[in-house]
MARBA-3410 file (N, C-alpha, C, O; in Angstrom, 1 decimal):
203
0.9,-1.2,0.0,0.0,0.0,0.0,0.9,1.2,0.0,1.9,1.2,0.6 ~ 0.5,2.3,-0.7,1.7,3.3,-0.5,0.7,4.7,-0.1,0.2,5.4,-0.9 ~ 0.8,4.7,1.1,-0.1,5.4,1.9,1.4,6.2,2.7,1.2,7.0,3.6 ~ 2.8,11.8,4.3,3.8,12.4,5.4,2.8,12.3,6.3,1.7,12.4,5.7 ~ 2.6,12.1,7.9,2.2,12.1,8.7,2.4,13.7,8.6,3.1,14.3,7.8
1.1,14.5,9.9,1.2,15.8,10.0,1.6,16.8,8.3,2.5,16.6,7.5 ~ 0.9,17.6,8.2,1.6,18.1,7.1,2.8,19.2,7.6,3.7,19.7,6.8 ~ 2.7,19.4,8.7,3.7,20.2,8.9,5.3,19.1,9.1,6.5,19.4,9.4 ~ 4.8,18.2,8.8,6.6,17.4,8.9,6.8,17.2,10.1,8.1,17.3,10.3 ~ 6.1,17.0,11.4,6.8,16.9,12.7,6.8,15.4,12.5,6.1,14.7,11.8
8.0,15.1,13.3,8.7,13.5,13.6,8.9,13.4,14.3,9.2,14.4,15.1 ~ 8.9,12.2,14.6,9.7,11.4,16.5,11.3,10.8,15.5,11.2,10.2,14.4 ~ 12.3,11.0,16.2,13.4,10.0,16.1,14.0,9.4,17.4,13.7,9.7,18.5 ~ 15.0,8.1,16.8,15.5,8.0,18.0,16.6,7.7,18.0,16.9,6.9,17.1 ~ 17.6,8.1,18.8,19.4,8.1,18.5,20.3,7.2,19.3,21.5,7.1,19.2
10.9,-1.4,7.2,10.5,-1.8,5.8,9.6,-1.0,6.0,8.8,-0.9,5.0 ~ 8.7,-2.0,2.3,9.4,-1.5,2.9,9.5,-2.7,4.4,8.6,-3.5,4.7 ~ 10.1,-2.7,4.8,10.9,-4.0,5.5,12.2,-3.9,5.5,12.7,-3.2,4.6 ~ 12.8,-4.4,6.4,14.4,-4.5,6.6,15.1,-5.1,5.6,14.5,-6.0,5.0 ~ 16.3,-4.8,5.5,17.1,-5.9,5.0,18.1,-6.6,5.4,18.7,-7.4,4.7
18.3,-6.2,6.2,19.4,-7.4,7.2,18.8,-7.5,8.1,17.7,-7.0,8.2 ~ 19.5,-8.3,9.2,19.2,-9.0,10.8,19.5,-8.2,11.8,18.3,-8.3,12.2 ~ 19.8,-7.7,12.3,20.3,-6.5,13.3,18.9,-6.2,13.9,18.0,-5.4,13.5 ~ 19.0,-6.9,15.1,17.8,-6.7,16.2,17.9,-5.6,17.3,18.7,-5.5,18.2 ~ 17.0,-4.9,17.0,17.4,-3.1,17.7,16.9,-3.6,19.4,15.9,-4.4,19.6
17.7,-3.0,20.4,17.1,-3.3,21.6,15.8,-2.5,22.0,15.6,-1.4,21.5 ~ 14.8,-3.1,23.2,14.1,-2.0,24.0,13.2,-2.7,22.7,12.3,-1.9,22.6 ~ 12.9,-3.4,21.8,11.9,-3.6,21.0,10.8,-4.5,21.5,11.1,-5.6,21.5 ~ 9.5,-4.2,21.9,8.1,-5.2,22.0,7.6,-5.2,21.1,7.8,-4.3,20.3 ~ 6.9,-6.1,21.1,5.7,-6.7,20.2,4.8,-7.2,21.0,4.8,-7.6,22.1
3.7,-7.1,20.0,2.3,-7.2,20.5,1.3,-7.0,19.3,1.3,-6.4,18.3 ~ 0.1,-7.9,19.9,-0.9,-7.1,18.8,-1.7,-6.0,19.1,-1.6,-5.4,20.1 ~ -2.4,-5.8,18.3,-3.1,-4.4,18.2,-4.3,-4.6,18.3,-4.8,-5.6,17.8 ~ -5.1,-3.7,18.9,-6.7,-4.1,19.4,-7.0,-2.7,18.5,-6.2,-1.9,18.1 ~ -8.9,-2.7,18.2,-9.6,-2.0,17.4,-9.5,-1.0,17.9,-9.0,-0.1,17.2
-9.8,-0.6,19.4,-9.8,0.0,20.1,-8.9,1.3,20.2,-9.2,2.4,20.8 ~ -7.7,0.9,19.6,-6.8,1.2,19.7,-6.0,2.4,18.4,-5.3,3.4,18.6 ~ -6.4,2.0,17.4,-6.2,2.1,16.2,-6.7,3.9,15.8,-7.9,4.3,15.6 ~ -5.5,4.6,15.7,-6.6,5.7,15.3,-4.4,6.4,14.7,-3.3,6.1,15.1 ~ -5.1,7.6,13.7,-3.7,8.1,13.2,-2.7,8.5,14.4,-1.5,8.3,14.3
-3.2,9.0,15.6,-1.8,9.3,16.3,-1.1,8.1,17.0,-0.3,8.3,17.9 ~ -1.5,6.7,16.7,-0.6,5.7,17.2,0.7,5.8,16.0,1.8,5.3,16.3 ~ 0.5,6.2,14.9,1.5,6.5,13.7,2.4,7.4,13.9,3.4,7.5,13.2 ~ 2.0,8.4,15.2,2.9,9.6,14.7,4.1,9.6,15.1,4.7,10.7,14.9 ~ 4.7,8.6,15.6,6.2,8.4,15.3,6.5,7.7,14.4,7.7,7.4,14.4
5.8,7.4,13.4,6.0,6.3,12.3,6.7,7.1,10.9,6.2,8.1,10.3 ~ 7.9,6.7,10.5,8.3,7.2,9.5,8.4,6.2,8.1,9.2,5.3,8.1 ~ 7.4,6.4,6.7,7.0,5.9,6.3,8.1,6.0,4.8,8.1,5.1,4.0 ~ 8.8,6.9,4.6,9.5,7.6,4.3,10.5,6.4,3.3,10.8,5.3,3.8 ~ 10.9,6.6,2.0,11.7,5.2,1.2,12.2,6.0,-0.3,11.7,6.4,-1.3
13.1,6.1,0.0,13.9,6.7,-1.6,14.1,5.9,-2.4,15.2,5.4,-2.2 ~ 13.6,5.4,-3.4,13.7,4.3,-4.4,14.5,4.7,-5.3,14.5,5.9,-5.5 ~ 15.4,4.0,-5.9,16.2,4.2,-7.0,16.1,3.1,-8.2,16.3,3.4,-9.4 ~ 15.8,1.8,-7.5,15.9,0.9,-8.6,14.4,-0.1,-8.3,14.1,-0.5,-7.2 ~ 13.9,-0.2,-9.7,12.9,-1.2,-9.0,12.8,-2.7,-9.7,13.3,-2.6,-10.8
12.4,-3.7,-9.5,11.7,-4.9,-10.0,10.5,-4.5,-11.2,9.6,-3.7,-10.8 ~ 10.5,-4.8,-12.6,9.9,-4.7,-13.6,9.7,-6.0,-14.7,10.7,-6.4,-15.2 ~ 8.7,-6.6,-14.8,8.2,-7.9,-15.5,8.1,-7.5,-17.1,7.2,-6.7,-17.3 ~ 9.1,-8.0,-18.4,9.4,-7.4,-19.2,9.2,-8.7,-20.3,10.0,-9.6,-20.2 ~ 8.3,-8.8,-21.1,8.6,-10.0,-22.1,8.9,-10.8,-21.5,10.1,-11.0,-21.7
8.2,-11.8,-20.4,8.2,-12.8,-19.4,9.3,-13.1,-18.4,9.5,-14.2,-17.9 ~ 10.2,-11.8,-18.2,11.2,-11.9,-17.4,11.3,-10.9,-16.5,10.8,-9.8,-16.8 ~ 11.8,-11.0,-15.2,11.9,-10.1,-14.4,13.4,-9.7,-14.4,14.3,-10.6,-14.6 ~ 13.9,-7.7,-14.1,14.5,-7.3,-14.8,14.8,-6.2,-13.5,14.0,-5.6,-12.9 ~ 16.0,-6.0,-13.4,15.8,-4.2,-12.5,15.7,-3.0,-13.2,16.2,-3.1,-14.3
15.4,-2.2,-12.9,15.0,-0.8,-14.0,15.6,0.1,-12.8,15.5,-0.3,-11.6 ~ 16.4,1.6,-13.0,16.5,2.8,-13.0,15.1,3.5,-12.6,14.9,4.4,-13.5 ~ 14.3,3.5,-11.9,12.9,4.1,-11.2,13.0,5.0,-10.3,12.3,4.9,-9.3 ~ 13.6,5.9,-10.4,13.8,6.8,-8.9,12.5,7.9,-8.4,12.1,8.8,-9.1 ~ 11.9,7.8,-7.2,11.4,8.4,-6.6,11.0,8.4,-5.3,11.5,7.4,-4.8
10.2,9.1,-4.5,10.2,8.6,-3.3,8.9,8.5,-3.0,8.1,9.3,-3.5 ~ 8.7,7.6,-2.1,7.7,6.9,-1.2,7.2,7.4,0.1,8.0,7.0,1.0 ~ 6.5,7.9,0.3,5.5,8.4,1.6,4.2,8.6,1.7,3.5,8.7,0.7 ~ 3.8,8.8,2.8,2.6,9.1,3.0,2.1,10.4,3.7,2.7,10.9,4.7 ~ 0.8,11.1,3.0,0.2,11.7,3.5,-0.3,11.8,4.9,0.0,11.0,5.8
-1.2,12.9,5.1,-2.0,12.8,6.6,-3.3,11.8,6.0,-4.0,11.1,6.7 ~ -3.5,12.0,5.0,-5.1,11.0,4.0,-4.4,10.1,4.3,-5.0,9.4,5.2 ~ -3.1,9.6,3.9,-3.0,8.2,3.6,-3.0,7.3,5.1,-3.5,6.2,5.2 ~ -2.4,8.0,6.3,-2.6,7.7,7.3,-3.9,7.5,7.6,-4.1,6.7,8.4 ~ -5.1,8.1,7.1,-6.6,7.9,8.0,-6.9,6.9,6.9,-7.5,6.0,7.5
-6.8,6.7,5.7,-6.9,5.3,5.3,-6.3,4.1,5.5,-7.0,3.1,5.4 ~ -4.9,4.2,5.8,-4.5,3.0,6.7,-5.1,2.6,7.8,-5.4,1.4,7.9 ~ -5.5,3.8,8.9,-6.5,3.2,10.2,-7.5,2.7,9.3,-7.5,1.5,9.4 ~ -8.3,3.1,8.6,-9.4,2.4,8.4,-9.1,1.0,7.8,-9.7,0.0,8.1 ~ -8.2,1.0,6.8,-7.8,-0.5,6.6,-7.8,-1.6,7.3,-8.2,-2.7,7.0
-7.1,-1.0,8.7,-6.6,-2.0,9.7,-7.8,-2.0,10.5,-8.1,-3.0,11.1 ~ -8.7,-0.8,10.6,-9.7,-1.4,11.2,-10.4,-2.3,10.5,-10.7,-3.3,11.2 ~ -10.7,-2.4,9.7,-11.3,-3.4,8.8,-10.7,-4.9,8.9,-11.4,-5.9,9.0 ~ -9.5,-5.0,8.9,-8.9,-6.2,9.0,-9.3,-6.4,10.3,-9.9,-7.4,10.1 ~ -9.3,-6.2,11.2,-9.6,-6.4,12.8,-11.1,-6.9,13.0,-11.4,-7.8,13.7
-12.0,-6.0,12.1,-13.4,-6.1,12.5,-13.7,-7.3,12.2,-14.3,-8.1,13.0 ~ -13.2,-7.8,10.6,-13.2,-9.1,9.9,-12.5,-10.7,10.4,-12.4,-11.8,9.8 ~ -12.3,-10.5,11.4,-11.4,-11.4,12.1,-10.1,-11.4,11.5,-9.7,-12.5,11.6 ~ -9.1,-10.6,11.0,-7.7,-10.3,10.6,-6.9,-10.4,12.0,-7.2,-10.7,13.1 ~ -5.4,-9.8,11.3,-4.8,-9.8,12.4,-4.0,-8.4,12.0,-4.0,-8.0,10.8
-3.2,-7.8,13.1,-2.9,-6.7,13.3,-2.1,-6.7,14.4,-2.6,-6.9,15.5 ~ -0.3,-6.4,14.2,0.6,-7.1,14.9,1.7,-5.6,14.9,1.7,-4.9,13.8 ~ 2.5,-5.1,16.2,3.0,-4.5,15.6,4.6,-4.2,16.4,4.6,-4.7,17.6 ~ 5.4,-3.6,16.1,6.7,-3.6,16.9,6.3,-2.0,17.8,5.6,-1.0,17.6 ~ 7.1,-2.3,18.7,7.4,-0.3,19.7,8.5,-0.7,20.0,9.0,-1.8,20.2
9.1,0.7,20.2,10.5,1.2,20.6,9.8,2.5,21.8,9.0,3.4,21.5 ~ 10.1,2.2,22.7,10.2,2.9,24.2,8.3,3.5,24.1,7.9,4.6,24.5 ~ 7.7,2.7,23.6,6.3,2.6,23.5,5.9,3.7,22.2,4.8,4.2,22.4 ~ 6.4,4.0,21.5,5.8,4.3,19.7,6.0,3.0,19.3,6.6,2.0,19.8 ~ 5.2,3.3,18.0,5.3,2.4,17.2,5.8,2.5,16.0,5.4,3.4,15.3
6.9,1.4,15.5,8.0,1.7,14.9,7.6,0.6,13.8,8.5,0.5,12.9 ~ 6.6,-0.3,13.5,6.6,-0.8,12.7,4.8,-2.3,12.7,4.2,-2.7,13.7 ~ 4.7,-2.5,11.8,3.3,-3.5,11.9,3.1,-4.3,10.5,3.4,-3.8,9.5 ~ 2.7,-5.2,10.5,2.1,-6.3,9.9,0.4,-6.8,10.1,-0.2,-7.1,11.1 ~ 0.1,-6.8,8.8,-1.4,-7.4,8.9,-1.6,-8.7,7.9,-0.8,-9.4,7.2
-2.9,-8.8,8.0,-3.4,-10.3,7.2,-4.6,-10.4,7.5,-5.3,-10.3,8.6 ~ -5.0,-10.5,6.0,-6.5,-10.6,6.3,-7.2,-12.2,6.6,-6.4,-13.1,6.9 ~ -8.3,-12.3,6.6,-8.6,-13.6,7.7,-9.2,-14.5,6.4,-9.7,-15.6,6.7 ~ -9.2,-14.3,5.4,-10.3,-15.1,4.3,-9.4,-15.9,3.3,-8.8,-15.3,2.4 ~ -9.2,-16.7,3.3,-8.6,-18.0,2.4,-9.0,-17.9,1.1,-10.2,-18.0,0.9
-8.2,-17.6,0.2,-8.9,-17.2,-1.3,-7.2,-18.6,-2.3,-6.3,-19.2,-1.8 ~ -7.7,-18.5,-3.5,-7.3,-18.9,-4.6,-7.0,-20.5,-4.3,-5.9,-21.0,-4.2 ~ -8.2,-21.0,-4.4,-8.4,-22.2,-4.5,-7.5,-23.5,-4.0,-7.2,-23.6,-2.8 ~ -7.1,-24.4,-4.8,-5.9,-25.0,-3.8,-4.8,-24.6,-3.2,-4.1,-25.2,-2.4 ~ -4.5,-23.2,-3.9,-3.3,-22.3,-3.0,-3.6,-22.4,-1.5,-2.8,-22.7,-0.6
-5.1,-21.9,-1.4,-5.1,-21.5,-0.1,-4.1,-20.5,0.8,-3.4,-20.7,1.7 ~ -4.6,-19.5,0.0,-3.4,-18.3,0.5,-4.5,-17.8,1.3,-5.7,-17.7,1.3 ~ -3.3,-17.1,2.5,-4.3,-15.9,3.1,-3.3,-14.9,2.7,-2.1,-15.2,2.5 ~ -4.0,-13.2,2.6,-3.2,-12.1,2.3,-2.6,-11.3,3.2,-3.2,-10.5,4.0 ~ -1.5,-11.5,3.0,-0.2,-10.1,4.1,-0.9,-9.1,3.5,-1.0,-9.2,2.2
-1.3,-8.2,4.0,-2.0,-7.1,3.2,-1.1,-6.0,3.5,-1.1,-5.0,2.8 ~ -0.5,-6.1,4.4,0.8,-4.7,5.2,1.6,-5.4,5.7,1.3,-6.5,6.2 ~ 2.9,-4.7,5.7,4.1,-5.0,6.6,4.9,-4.2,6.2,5.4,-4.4,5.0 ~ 5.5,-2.8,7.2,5.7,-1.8,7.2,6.9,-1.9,8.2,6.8,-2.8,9.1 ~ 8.0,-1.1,8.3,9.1,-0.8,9.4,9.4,1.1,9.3,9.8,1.8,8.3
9.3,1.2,9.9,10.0,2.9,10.2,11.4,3.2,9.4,12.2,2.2,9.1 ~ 11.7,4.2,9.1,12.7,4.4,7.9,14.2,3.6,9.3,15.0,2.6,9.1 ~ 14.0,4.6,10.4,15.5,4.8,11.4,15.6,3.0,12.1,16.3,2.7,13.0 ~ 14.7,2.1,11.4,14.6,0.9,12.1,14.9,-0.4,10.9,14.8,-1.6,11.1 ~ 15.4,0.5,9.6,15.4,-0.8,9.0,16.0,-1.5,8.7,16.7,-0.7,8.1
16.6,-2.5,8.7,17.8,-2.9,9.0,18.1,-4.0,9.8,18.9,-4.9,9.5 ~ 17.4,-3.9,10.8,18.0,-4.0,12.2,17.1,-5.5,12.6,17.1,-5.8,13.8 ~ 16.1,-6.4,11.4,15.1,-7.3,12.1,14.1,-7.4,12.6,13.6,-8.4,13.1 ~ 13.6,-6.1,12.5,12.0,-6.0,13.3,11.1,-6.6,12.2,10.1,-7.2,12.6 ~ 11.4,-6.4,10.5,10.3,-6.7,9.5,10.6,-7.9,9.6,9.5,-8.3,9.6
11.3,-9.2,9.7,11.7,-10.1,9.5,10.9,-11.0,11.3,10.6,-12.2,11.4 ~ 10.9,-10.0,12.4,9.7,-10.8,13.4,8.5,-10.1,13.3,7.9,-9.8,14.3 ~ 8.2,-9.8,12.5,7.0,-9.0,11.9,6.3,-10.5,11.1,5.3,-11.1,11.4 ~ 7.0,-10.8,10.3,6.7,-11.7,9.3,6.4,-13.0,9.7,5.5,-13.7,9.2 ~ 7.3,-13.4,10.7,7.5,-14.5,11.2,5.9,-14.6,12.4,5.3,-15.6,12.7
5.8,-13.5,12.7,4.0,-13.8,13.5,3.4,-13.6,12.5,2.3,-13.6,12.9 ~ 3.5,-13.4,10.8,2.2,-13.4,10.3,2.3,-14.7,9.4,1.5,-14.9,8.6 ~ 3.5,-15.5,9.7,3.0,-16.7,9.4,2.9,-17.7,10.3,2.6,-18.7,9.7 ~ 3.0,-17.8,11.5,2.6,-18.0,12.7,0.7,-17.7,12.8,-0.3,-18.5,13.0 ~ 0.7,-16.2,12.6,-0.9,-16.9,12.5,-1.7,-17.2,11.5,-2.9,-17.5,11.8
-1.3,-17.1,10.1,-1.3,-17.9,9.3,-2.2,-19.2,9.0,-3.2,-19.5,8.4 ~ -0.7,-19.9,9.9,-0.5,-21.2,10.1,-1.8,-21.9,10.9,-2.4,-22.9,10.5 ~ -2.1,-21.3,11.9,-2.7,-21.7,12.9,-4.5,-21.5,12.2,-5.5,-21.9,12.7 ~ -4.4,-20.7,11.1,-5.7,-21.0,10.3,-5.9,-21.5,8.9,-6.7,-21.1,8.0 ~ -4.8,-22.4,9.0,-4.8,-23.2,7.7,-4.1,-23.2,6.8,-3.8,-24.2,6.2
-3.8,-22.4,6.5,-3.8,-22.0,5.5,-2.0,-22.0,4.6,-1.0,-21.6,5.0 ~ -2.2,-22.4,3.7,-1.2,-23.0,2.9,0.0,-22.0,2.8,1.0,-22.5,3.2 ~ -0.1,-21.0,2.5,0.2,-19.8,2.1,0.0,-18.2,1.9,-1.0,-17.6,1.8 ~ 1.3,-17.7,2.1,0.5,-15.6,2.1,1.0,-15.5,0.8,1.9,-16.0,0.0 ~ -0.1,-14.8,0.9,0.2,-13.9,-0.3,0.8,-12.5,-0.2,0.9,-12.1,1.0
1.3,-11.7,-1.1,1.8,-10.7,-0.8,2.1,-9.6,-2.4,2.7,-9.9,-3.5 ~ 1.6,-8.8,-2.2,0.9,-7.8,-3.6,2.2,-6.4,-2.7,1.8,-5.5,-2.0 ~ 3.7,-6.9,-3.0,5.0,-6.5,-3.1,5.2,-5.2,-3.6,4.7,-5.0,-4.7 ~ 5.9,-4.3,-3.1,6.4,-3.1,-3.4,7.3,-3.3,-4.4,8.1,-4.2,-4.2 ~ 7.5,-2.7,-5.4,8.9,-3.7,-6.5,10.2,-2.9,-6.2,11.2,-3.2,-6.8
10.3,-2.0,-5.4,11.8,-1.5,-4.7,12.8,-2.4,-4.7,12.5,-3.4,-4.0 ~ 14.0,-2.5,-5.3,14.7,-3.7,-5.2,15.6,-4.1,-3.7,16.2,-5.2,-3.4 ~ 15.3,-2.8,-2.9,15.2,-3.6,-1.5,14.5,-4.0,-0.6,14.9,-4.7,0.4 ~ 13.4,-3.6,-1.0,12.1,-4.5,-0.3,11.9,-5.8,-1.3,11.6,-6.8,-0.6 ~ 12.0,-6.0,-2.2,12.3,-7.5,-3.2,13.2,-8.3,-2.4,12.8,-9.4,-1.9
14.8,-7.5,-2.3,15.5,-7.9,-1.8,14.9,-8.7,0.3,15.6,-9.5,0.9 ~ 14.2,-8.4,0.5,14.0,-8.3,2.2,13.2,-9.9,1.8,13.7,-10.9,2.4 ~ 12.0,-10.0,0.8,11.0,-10.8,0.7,11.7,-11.9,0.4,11.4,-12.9,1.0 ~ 12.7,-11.9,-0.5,13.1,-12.8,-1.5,14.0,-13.6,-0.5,13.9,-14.8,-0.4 ~ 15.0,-12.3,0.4,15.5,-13.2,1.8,15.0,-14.0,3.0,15.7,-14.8,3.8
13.4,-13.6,3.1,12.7,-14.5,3.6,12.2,-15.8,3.0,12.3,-16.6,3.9 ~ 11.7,-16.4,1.8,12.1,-16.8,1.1,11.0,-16.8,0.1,10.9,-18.0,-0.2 ~ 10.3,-16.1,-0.4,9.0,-15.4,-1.1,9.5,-15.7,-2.5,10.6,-15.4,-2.9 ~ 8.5,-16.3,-3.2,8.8,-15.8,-4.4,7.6,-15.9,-5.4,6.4,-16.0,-4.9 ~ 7.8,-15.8,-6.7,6.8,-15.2,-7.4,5.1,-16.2,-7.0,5.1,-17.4,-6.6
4.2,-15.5,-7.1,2.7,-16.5,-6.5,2.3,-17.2,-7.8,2.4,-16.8,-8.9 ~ 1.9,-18.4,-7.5,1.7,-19.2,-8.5,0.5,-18.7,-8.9,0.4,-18.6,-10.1 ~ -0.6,-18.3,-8.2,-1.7,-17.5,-8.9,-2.1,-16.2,-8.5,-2.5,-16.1,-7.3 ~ -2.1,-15.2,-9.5,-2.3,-13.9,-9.2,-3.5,-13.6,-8.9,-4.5,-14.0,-9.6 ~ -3.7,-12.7,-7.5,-4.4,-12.2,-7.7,-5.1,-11.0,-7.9,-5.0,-10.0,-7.2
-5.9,-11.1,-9.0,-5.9,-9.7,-10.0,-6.9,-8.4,-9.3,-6.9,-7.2,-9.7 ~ -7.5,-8.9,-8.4,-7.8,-7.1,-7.2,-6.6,-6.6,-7.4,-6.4,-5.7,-8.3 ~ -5.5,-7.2,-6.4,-4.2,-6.6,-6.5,-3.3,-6.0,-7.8,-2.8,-5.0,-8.1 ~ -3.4,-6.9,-8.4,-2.8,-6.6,-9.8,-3.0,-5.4,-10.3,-2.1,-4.6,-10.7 ~ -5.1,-4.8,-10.2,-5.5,-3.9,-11.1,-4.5,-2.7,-10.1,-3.6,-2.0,-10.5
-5.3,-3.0,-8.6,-4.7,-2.2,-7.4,-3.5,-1.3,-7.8,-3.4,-0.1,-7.8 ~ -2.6,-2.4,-8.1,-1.2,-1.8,-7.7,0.0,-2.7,-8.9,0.9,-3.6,-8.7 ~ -0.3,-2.1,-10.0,0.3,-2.9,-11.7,1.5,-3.1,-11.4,2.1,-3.9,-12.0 ~ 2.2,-2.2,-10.4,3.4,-2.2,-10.2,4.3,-3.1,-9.2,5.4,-3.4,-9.1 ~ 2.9,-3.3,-8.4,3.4,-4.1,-7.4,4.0,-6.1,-7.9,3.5,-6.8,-8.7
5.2,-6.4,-7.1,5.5,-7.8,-7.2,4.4,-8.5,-6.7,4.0,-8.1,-5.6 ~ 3.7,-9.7,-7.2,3.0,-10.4,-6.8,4.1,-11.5,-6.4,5.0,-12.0,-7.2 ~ 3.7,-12.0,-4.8,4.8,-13.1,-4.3,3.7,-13.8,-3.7,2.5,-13.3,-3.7 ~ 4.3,-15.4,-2.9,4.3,-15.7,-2.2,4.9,-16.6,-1.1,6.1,-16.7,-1.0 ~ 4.2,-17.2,-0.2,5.1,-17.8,1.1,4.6,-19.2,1.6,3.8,-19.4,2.5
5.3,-20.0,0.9,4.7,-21.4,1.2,5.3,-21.5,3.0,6.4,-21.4,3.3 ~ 4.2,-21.7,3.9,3.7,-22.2,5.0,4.1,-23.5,5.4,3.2,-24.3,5.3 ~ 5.1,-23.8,5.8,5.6,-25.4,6.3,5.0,-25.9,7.4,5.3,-27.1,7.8
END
């Protein structure tokens, strides 16, 4: 989803889109997220923020890196549509999972709760997000690891994942071990043409 907090630019620092290496930042919880809970200022330390330079492009049946430069953030809109997203995944029986650093929140993962594409039996990662000053360091990578954890625990074969084509968020998925989805699903497709369609076989 590609969803600036505040328009005036205020930020929290501290001294994905997903990580790309292992490097486990300390002082980090997890937990899930209740409805209750969910509203734009749990974001406002969230830096959504991604300089792309190169991306993943499907070219006469091959995948290819391209020269793509621009950058990735979000509005204060795109924030009140993310809450409503995630409220939606919550109301639906989803899940909604997310990391804090000294209690902000620095990063989250979702999944929606409905088993779609037939004997795949995928369920959909619909988000998984890390703070710009956090990535790196392993939080997207136990992010991931609870959304196939619960997953797992409802069946389900496989996530799906309708991918940022950034060649370091490729890179993050690909090191988890994601790769292209045997069947597309074309909501996402129309959604987001640009986006990598992957997925994550469930052992």
């Amino acid at each position: 989803m590609s969803t600036k907090q505040n328009g005036k630019t205020e930020r929290c620092t501290v001294g994905h889109t997903a990580d790309a290496q292992d490097r486990q930042p300390l002082n980090i919880q997890y937990r899930d997220i209740s409805l209750q809970e969910l509203c734009p200022e749990l974001f406002r330390c969230f830096v959504r923020h991604q300089a792309v330079t190169k991306c993943w492009r499907k070219e006469g049946g091959s995948w290819i890196i391209k020269d793509v430069p621009f950058t990735d953030d979000w509005t204060e809109a795109d924030y009140q549509t993310l809450v409503r997203c995630l409220k939606n995944t919550l109301a639906t029986g989803g899940f909604v999972h997310a990391a804090f650093l000294d209690g902000t929140l620095k990063g989250f993962v979702s999944v929606e709760p409905t088993l779609f594409g037939g004997e795949q039996q995928y369920l959909d990662l619909s988000s998984i997000h890390v703070s710009e000053e956090l990535r790196g360091m392993g939080v997207g990578s136990v992010l991931f690891a609870a959304a196939k954890a619960w997953a797992r625990a409802r069946d389900a074969k496989k996530l799906y994942i309708s991918a940022h084509s950034a060649a370091e968020t490729q890179a993050f998925y690909r090191g988890l071990g994601c790769v292209e989805a045997t069947v597309y699903n074309q909501q996402h497709v129309e959604a987001e043409p640009f986006d990598c369609q992957l997925e994550f076989e469930l052992m």
